[in-house]
N, C-alpha and C positions, 0 to 999 in steps of 0.2 A: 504494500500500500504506500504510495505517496506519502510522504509527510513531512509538513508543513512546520518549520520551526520558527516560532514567534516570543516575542517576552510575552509573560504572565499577565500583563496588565495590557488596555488597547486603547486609542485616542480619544481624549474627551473634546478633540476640535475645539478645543480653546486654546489657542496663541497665547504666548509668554510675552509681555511686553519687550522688545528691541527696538528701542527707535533710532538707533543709527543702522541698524540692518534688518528694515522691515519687511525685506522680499524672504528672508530666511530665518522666520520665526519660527520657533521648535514648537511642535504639539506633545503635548504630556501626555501619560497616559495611564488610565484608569484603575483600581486595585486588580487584584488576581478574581476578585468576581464577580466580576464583569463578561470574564472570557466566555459561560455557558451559552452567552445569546449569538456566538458567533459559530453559528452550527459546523461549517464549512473547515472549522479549524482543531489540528492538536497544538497543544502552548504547549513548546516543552524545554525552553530556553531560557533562565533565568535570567539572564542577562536584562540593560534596557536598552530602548531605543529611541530614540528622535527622528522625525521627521519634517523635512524642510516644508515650510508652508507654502510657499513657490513649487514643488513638485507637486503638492495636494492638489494643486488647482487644474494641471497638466491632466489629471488622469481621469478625467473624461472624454472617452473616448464614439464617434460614431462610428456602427456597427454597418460593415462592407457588406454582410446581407441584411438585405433591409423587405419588408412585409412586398412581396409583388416580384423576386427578383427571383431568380435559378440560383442557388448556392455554390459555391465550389466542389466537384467530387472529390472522394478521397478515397484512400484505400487502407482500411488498420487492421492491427489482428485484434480477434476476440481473443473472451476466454479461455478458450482450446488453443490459442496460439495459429489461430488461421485466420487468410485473410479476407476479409470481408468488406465488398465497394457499396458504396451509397446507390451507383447505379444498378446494384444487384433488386434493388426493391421499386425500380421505377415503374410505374401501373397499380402501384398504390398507396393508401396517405402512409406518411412515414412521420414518427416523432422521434425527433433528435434532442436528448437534454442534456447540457455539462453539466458537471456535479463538481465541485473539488476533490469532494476525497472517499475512498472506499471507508466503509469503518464510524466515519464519524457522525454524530448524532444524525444531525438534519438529512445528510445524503444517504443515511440507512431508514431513517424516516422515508425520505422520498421513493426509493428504492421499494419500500415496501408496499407505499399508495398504489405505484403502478404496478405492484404484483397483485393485489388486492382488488385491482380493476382489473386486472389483464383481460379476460374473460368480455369487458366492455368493449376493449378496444378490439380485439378478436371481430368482434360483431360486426366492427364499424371498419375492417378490413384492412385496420391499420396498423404496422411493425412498431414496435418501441427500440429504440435505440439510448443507450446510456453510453456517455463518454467525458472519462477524466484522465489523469497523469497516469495512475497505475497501471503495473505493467501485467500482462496476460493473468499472471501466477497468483499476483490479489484479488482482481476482477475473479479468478473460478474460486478462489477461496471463498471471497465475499456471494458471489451469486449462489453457493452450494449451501451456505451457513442461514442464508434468507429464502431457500429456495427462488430465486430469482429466475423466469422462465422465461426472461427475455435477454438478448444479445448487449453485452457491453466489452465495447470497445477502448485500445489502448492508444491513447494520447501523450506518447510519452516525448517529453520535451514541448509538452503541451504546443506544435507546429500549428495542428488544425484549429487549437482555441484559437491562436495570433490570425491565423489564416480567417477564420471567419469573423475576426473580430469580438470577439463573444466579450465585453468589457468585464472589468475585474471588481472589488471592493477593496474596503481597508487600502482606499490608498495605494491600490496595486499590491498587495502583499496577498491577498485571497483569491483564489479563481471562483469568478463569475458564477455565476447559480442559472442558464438560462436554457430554454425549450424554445426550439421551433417545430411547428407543422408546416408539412410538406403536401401538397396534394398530390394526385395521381399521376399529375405531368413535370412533381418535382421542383414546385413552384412556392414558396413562402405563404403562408397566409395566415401565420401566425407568431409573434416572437413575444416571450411572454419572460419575464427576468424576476424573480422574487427570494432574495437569499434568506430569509428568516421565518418563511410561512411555504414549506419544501412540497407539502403534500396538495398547496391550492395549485401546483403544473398540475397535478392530474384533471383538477376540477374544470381547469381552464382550457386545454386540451381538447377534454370531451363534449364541452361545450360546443368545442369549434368543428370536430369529426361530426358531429350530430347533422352538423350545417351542409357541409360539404358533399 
């Protein structure tokens, strides 16, 4: 499993006063608990850190697929360690979601919503597709321990997040939480990003296959 090394504590986005260098004002950061609400993440680094206020402002990023557009294909290995193209599924709706990380709260949460619907999405003749950093070997770990009955993919060196854009949190230090739907000819119709409430991609999803 990927893992995410952070101090204990995380930004209270409140600036230190510098007023002779107010482009590069440090953000504090939070006690040690604080970290539970950051589903996406393990803290495992005592250390601290600062962050330029000047960079915060930087990491806002617009997303290269955007709702109405063809995505870039890719080609990763699953679980089993084989590889698997996006255009393997073209002819029908597909959903694509980053996760951060195998393991951790929020992304075993989510993980588990769409196992817990699969069965919906089944109906509505659409593939779920899971994709984060980890490599083949946590993905069958994680998918075997949640019985997870759908395809997740290895993003390692996270390429395809950078490729499609999929924006990040915390300032760039957390990967992105985001779901798209794809229609039948492969086409966006949905991009849906919410890192702290993991299991509404599902709700918001099948709202959208219902449609389709």
């Amino acid at each position: 499993m990927a893992s995410l090394s952070l101090p204990h504590s995380l930004p209270s986005l409140i600036p230190t006063s510098n007023p002779r260098h107010p482009s590069h004002q440090n953000l504090q950061f939070l006690p040690k608990s604080s970290q539970s609400q950051f589903y996406g993440l393990k803290l495992s680094s005592p250390s601290s850190v600062s962050l330029p206020f000047s960079y915060a402002a930087k990491t806002c990023i617009s997303a290269k697929v955007s709702k109405g557009s063809v995505p870039p294909s890719f080609t990763l290995k699953d679980q089993d360690g084989k590889p698997v193209s996006l255009s393997k599924f073209k002819g029908k709706p597909v959903v694509v979601y980053f996760y951060p990380a195998d393991e951790t709260p929020g992304c075993t949460k989510q993980a588990c919503a769409f196992r817990d619907s699969y069965e919906k999405f089944k109906k509505a003749g659409a593939e779920v597709i899971g994709i984060s950093g980890d490599d083949s070997e946590s993905h069958k770990a994680f998918a075997k321990k949640y019985r997870l009955p759908f395809t997740l993919l290895s993003d390692e060196g996270n390429k395809l997040r950078k490729e499609w854009a999929v924006p990040s949190d915390l300032f760039g230090a957390l990967p992105g939480r985001q779901t798209y739907v794809l229609d039948k000819k492969g086409v966006v119709q949905l991009i849906y990003n919410n890192q702290f409430q993991p299991e509404k991609h599902v709700d918001e999803t099948l709202k959208l296959l219902q449609k389709l």
